[in-house]
N, C-alpha and C positions, 0 to 999 in steps of 0.2 A: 676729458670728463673723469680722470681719474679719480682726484679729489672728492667727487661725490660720489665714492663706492658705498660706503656707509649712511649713503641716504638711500638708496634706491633698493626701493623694498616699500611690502606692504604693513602699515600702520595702524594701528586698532585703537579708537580713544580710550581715554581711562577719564570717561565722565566727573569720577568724584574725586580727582586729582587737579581736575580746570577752576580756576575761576576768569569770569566774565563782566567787565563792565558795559560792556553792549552787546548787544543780539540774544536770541533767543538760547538757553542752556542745552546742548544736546543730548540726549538720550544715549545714543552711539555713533559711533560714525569712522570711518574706512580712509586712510587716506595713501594712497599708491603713487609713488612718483620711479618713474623709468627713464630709461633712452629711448630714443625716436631710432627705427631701426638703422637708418642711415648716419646713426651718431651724431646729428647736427643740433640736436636740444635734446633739453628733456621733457618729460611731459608729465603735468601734476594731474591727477583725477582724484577728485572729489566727492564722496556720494555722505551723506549723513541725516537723521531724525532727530526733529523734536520733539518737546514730552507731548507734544501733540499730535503725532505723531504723521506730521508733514515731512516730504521727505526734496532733500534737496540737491541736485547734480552742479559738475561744474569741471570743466576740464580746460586747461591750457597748458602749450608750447612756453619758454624759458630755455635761454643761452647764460649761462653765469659764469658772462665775462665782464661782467660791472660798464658793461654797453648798454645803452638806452635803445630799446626797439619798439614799434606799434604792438599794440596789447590787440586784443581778438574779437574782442565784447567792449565796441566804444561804450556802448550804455555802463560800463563798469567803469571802463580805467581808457585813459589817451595812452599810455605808454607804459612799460615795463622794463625793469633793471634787476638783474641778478649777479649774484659774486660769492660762491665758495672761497672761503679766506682758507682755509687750511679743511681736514679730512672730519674736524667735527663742527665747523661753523659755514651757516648759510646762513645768506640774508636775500629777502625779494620784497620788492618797492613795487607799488603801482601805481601811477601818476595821473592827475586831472590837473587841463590846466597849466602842466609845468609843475604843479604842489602835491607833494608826496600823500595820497590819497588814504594808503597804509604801509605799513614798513613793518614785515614780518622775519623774526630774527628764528635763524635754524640750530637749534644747538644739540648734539647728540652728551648723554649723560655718563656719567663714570658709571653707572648698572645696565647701561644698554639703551635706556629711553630716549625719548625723542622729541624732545621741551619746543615748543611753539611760542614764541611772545610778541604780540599782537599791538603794533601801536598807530592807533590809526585817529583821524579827526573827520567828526559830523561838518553837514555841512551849514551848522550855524556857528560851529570854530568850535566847538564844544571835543575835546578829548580826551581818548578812553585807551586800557589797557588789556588784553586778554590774552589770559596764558593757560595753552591747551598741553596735558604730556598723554604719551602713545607711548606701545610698547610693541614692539615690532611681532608679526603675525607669523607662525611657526607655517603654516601652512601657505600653498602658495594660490593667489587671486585672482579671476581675469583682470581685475581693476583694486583698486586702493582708494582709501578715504579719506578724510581729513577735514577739519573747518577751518583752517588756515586761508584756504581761498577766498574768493568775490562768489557771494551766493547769486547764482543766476535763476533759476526759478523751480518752483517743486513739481513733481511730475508722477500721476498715478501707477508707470509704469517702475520708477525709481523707488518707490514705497512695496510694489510687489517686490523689487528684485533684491533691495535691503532687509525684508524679511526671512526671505528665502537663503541669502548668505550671510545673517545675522542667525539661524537656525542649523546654519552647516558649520559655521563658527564655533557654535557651541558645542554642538557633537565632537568634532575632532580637538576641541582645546579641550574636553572633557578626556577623551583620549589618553591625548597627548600629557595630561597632569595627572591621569593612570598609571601610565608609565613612566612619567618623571615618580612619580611614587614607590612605587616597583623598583627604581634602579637606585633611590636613596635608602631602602630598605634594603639591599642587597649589598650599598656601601657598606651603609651601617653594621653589615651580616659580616661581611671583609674585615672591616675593623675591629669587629667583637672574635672571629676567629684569629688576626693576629697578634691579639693582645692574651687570649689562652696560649697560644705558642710562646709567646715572649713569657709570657707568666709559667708555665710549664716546663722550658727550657732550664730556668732560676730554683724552680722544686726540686727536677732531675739532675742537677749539676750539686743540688745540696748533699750533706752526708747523711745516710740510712743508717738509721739502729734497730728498724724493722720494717715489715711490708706492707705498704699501705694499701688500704683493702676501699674497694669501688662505693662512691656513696657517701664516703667518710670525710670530716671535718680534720686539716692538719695548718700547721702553722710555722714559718719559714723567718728564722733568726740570723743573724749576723754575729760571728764570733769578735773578737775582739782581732786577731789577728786576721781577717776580711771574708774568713771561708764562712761557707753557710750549713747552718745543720737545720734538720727538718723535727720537727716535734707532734706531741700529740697536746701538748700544754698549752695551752693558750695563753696571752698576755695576760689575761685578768686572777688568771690561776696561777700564774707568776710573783703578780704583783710587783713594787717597785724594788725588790729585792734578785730580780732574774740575773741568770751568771751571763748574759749575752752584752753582746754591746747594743745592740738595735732591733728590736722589729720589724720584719720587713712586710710580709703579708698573709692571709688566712687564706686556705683556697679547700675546695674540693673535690677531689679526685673521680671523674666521670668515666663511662664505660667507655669509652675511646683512648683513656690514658692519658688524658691531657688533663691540664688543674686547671677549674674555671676561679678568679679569685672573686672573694666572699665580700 
């Protein structure tokens, strides 16, 4: 089961990312696929709402060794086939009859998601395509979602329980994009003080003809022979007549002795 390291995990739809040529649009929905403790399959659980806010379960066993075995829910499917091609592709077939009933392809994304495509046929021959994307749940679930599966039936207790962890969802993803905010502010804080030291570093390496005092606006030229002298003149007070080879940069000198540039 190696190959499906990168599926096993729990999945959170991204509703206005799907579209659907059959079934009902969902609302939200959960989809969790593990190991069976004894490593012998793995195991997909299902739970997800409609905008109506029906709620529907659905859990089966899967070996994806591209073996055909009995499915669990005759009323769904006569048999079942699974096959991880390599560490970002799954595909699972459900079969009526001997005829591929649906045929859902697993594909994990170059940003992390987790693309569903849905190709299945009614049974007046009539067929359709549906493609769900998920984005894997930071947080960890008893159970996982998904509309990928065979809808088995909706259930008063599957609607309480979808609420109740579509409401803890939200608290800790609320959280948790708290402090994904927090630590891109404190990049960004990292960035902006390396970039004073670099800038700082280029002031103080320049030549002094006096002492630049806290507060104050100076301006950082390039000689012609490559050294640098520090000024109080600014380029436009120059004009295009300046005895420098280059401009480099404007900064101002803060109470810590570093040059913030202008």
């Amino acid at each position: 089961m190696v190959k499906a390291y990168n599926f096993l995990a729990s999945w959170q739809l991204f509703p206005e990312k799907c579209s659907y040529e059959y079934g009902q649009t969902p609302k939200s929905g959960i989809c969790r696929i593990e190991t069976l403790p004894d490593g012998s399959a793995l195991l997909m659980n299902i739970n997800w709402v409609t905008q109506l806010n029906e709620a529907f379960v659905t859990a089966y066993k899967f070996i994806p060794d591209a073996q055909t075995y009995e499915f669990e829910s005759k009323d769904v499917a006569d048999e079942i086939t699974a096959e991880i091609s390599n560490s970002y592709n799954m595909k699972i077939e459900l079969l009526k009859n001997k005829k591929v009933l649906l045929s859902a392809a697993y594909k994990i994304l170059p940003n992390g998601y987790l693309e569903i495509t849905q190709n299945g046929e009614l049974v007046n021959g009539k067929k359709y395509v549906n493609v769900e994307v998920y984005h894997k749940q930071m947080s960890v679930l008893p159970y996982a979602s998904g509309v990928s599966g065979a809808v088995i039936r909706p259930t008063k207790e599957g609607v309480i329980r979808h609420q109740a962890l579509t409401a803890m969802n939200e608290q800790t993803d609320m959280q948790l994009n708290q402090i994904r905010e927090q630590i891109e502010l404190l990049a960004r804080q990292a960035q902006q003080i390396v970039r004073r030291k670099e800038v700082s570093m280029k002031f103080y390496e320049a030549k002094l003809n006096f002492k630049p005092l806290i507060g104050h606006e100076y301006h950082l030229y390039q000689n012609h022979d490559n050294s640098y002298l520090l000024s109080m003149v600014s380029p436009k007070e120059w004009g295009s007549s300046g005895p420098f080879k280059e401009f480099v940069a404007s900064a101002k000198l803060l109470a810590d002795h570093t040059w913030v540039e202008l």
